[in-house]
C-alpha positions in Angstrom: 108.1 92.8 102.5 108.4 89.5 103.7 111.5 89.9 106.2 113.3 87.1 105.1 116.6 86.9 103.6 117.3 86.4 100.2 118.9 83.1 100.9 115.8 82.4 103.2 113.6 83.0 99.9 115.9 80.7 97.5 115.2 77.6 100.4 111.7 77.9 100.2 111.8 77.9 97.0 113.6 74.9 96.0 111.6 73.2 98.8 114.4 72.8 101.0 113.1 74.7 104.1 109.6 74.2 104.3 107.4 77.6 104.6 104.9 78.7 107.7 101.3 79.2 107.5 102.1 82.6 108.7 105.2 83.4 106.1 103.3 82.2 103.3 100.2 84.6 104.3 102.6 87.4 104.0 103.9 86.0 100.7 99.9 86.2 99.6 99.7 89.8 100.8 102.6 90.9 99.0 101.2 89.5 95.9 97.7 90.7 96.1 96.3 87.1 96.1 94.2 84.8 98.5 96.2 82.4 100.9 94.1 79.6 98.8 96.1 80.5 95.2 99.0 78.7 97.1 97.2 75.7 97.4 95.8 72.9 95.0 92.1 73.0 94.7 90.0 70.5 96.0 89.7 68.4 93.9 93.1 66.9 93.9 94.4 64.6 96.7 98.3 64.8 96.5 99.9 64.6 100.0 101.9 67.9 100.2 102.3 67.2 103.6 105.8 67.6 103.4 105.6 71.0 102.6 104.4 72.3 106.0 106.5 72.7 109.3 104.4 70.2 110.9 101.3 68.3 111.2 99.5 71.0 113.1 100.0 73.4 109.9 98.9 70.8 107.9 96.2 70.1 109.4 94.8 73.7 109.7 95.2 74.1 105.9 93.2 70.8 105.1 90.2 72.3 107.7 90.4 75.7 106.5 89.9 73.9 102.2 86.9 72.7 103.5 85.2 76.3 104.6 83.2 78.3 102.4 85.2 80.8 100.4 83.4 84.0 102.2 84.5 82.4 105.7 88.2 81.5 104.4 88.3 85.3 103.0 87.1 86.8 106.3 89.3 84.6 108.3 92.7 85.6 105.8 91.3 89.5 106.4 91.1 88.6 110.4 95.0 87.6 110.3 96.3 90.2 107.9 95.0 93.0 110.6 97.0 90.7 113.5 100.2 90.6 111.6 99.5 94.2 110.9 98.6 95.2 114.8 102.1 93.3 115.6 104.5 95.3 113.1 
């Protein structure tokens, strides 16, 4: 579902190749979760800034925390029918 090898899946999860905005949305739909049960709540601070590809990603997520769940749930709907529209 994801379109990754297996090898691909074992590096992001030991960390060693760090995962996409876009991967990790399909991870969620595959699961039947929200985008947000990837991330820590907020109200903890660790800098997992590591785990994105770069600032830009990192940034998105930290500004995307701060919206009201009903927005961040309409916004995760909005890019599940894009991927969708481009498969």
């Amino acid at each position: 579902m994801l379109d990754i090898s297996y090898p691909m899946l074992q590096k992001h999860e030991r960390g060693v190749t760090p995962i996409t905005v876009c991967r990790l949305m399909m991870l969620a739909g595959a699961l039947d979760v929200p985008l947000t049960d990837f991330l820590p709540t907020s109200n903890t601070k660790p800098n997992h800034r590591h785990l994105f590809v770069n600032d830009a990603e990192y940034e998105l997520i930290q500004a995307f925390r701060e919206l009201p769940d009903g927005v961040r749930k309409k916004i995760v709907e909005m890019f599940s029918e894009i991927l969708k529209s481009l498969h």
